[in-house]
DRENGURO-918871 format. One line per 5 residues: for each residue x, y, z of C-alpha. Coordinates in steps of 0.1 Angstrom, whole numbers, plus 5000, padded with zeros to 4 digits. Layout:
X Y Z  ...;
% end
This chain:
7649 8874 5389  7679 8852 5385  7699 8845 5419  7736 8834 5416  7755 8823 5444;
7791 8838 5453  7822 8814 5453  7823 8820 5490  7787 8811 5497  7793 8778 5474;
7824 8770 5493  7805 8776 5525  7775 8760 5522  7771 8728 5510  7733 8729 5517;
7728 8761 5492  7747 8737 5467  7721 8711 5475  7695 8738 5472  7708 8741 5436;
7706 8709 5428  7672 8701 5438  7663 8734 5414  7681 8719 5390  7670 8681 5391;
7627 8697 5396  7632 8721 5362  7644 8683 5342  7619 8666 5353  7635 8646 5382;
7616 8638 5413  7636 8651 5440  7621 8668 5474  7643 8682 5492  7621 8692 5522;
7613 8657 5526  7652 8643 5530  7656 8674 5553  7623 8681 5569  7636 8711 5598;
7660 8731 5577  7645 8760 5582  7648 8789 5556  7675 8760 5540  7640 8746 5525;
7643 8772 5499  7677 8775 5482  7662 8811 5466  7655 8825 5499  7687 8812 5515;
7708 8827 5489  7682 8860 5495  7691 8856 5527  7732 8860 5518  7725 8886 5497;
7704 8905 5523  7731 8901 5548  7757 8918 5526  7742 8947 5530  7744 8948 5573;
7783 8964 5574  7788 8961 5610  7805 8930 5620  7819 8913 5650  7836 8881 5648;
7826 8853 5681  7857 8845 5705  7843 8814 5715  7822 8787 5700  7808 8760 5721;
7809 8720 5710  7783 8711 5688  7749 8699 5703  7742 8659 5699  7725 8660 5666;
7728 8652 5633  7748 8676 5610  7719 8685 5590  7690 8689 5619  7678 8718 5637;
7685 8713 5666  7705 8737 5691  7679 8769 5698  7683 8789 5728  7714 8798 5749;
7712 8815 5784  7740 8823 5809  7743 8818 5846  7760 8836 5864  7783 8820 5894;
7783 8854 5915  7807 8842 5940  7831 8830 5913  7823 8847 5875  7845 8826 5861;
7828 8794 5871  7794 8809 5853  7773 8787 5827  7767 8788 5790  7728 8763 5795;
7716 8759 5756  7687 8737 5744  7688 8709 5722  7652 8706 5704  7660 8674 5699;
7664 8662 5732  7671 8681 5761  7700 8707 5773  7733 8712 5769  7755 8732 5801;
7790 8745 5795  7817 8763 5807  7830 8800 5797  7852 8777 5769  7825 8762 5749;
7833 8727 5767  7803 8706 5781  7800 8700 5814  7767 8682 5810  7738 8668 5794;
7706 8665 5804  7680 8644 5783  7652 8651 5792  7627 8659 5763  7632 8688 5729;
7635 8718 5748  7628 8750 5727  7638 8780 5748  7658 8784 5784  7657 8811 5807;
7674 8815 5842  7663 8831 5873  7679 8841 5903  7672 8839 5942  7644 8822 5945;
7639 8818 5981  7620 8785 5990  7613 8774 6028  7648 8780 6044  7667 8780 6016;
7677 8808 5983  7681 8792 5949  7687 8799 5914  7665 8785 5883  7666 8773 5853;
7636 8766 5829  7625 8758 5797  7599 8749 5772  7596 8713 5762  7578 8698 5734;
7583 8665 5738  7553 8665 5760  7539 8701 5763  7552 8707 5793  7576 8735 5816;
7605 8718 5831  7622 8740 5861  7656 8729 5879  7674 8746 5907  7710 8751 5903;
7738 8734 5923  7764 8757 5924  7793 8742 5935  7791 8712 5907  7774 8734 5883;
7746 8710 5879  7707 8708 5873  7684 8692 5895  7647 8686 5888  7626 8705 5912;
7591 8703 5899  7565 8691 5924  7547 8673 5893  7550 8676 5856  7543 8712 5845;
7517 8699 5819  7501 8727 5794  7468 8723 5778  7471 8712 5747  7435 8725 5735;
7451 8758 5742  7489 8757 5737  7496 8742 5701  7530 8733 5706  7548 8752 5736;
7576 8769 5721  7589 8805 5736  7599 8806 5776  7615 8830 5797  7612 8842 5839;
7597 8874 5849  7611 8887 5888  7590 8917 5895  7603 8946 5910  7567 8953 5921;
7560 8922 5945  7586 8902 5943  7572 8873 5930  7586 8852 5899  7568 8842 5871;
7574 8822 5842  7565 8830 5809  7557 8803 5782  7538 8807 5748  7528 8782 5718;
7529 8781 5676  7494 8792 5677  7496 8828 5692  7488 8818 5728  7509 8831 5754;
7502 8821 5795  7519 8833 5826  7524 8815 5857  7535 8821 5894  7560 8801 5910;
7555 8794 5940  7565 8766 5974  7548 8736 5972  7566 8721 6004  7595 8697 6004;
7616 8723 5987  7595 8720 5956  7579 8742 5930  7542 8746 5917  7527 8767 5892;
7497 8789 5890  7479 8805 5859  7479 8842 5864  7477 8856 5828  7468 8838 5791;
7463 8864 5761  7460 8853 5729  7484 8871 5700  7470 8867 5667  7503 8847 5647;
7528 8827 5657  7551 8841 5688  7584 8829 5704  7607 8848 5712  7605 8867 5748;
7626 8883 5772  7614 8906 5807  7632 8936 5821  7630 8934 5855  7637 8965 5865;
7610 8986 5842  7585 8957 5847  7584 8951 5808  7571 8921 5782  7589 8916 5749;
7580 8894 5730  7584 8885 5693  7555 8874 5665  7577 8859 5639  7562 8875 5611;
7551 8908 5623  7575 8922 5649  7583 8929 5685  7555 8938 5711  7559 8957 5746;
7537 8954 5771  7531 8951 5809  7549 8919 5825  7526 8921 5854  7499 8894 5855;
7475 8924 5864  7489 8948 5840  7474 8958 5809  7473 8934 5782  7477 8968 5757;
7509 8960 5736  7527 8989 5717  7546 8969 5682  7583 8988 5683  7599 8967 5655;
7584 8962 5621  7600 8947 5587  7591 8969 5560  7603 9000 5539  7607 9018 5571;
7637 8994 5583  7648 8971 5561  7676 8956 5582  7650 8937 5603  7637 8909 5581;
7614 8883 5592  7615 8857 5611  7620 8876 5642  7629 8851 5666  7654 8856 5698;
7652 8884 5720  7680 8896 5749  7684 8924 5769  7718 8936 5777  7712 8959 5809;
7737 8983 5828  7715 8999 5858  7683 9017 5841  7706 9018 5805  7715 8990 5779;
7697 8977 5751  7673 8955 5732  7689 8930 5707  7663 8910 5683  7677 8881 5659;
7665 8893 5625  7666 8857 5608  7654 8866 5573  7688 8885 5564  7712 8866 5589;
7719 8896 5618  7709 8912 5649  7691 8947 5658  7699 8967 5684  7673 8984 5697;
7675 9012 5728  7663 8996 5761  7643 9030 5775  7621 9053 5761  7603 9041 5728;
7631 9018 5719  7644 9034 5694  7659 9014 5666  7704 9017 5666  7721 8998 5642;
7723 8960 5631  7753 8936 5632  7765 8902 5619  7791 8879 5633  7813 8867 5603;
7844 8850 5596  7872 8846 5620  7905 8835 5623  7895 8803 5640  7857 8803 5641;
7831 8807 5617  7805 8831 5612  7768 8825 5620  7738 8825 5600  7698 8814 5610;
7698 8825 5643  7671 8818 5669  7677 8820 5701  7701 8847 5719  7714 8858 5753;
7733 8888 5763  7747 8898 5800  7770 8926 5817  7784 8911 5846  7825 8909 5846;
7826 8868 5837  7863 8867 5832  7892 8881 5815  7879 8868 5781  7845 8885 5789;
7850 8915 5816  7818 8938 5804  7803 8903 5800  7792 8888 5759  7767 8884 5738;
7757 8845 5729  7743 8833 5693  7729 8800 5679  7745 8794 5649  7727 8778 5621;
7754 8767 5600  7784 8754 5620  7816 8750 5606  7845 8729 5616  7871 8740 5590;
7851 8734 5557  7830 8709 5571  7795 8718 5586  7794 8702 5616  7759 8702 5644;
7751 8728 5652  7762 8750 5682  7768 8786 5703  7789 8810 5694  7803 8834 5720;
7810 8875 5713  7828 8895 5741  7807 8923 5747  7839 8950 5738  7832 8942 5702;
7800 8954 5702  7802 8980 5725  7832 8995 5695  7801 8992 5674  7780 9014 5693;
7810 9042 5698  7808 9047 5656;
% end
């Protein structure tokens, strides 16, 4: 089957070009690799399945276009290297909130509601961020933020200052996994149940092993962990995201689909697959990777990023889950489209007058800056063009 690139995706993307290239140069005889000049390019590795992937994501007809994009992440132009966005939320002033996204290759990236940095913390590759709020240590409440990072194995957790909008490092010691176990930490996210009020965070590895901790005072104003929960799924997982109000575990095996299950430690471990990538839906196409909830009281919804084809499912939030509609983010008048998504975050609280039902936050795989691809970044989607969307 012979795949031809259209003018626009030539124009567009200079690493498809590349991609042709290297096809090129390999059926003359020349020694080129292109996965060894650009080891982490994802499904870029393959200039087949990247133009598959185009082609694929021709077919999704529902299309937003993102109202904000944040600065690039400190990276090279070519890495991989922005993952995971997650928002929180400044309830005394919304418009003060904060966009937190990791940097994979190095640590995390906070900004403000205009895609401007406010800071830079670098403190390790940091795969996937989550944030909690309320935590209530000794005599004091706070919010959390927390992440996966592979630099050494570990879970980092920092409270939040609000009035600088600033992390601090609140770990009683290094949150260390074990490596015997955990092959390469990789998916995070909090759980607050409604059930004991306890928070937990959630943090899984490339090999299929997923483990669940309490937090909990260790004096001095500082955290600890405890091991409540390890199961062990059988490919590799990263994705997650709890509802806290139904008490419920998504979480996302790349190549199979999205799992259900009971987010209490002592729950069942029984997990119900609602999402699968084959003749029954072909708008989800593997990798699954980011998961979000967008939650309005006991409604909202699921949203998965459906790598292989360049979009994102919407899924309903009660019941069996049923599966809505898919969507891309293309094209707009000032900011580009997005493509090779991993992580996503979605929230409803009234931010601003940009984002009053709150937005919907992508990592964009191919960053534009005009016709030049630029690192990599987040791009923001006011939650009004998605809801239109949902009213067709």
């Amino acid at each position: 089957m012979h795949h031809i690139l259209s003018f626009w995706q030539l124009a567009h993307c200079p690493i498809a070009m590349f991609g042709l290239l290297f096809c090129t140069a390999c059926s003359s005889g020349q020694q080129t690799d292109a996965k060894v000049n650009h080891p982490d390019l994802e499904a870029r590795e393959d200039s087949l399945e990247l133009i598959a992937a185009y082609e694929r994501q021709e077919k999704i007809r529902p299309e937003v276009t993102a109202d904000v994009e944040t600065k690039a992440v400190f990276a090279g132009i070519k890495e991989d290297a922005a993952d995971d966005p997650a928002i929180w939320v400044n309830h005394q002033q919304p418009s003060k909130s904060m966009i937190i996204g990791s940097n994979k290759r190095g640590g995390i990236a906070t900004y403000d509601l205009d895609g401007q940095e406010l800071g830079y913390y670098p403190v390790g590759n940091i795969n996937n961020v989550d944030v909690a709020y309320g935590i209530r240590l000794a005599d004091k409440t706070i919010d959390l933020v927390g992440g996966s990072n592979r630099s050494d194995q570990s879970i980092d957790l920092f409270w939040v200052d609000p009035e600088n909008r600033y992390l601090n490092d609140i770990s009683a010691q290094p949150f260390y996994m074990d490596s015997t176990l955990m092959d390469d930490v990789y998916g995070f996210c909090f759980y607050q149940s409604p059930k004991n009020g306890n928070t937990y965070a959630l943090v899984n590895a490339k090999n299929g092993r997923f483990q669940q901790y309490l937090i909990r005072h260790a004096g001095n104003g500082l955290i600890d962990l405890q091991l409540v929960r390890d199961i062990k799924f059988d490919s590799q997982v990263e994705g997650m995201v709890a509802d806290n109000y139904y008490g419920v575990l998504y979480i996302g095996e790349e190549n199979r689909g999205v799992w259900k299950m009971d987010a209490e430690p002592d729950g069942s471990d029984e997990k119900h697959l609602i999402s699968m990538s084959d003749e029954s839906n072909p708008n989800i196409v593997f990798d699954v990777e980011g998961l979000t909830l967008y939650t309005q009281g006991e409604e909202g919804y699921l949203i998965v990023s459906s790598q292989g084809n360049f979009s994102y499912a919407l899924f309903d939030r009660t019941g069996d889950n049923s599966y809505l509609f898919s969507f891309k983010i293309v094209d707009g008048e000032n900011i580009d489209g997005v493509e090779e998504t991993d992580g996503i975050q979605a929230i409803s609280d009234s931010l601003s007058e940009k984002f009053p039902k709150g937005l919907f936050i992508a990592q964009d795989g191919f960053n534009y800056q005009g016709k030049n691809l630029a690192a990599q970044n987040f791009k923001l989607v006011h939650w009004e063009r998605i809801a239109e969307l949902l009213e067709q």
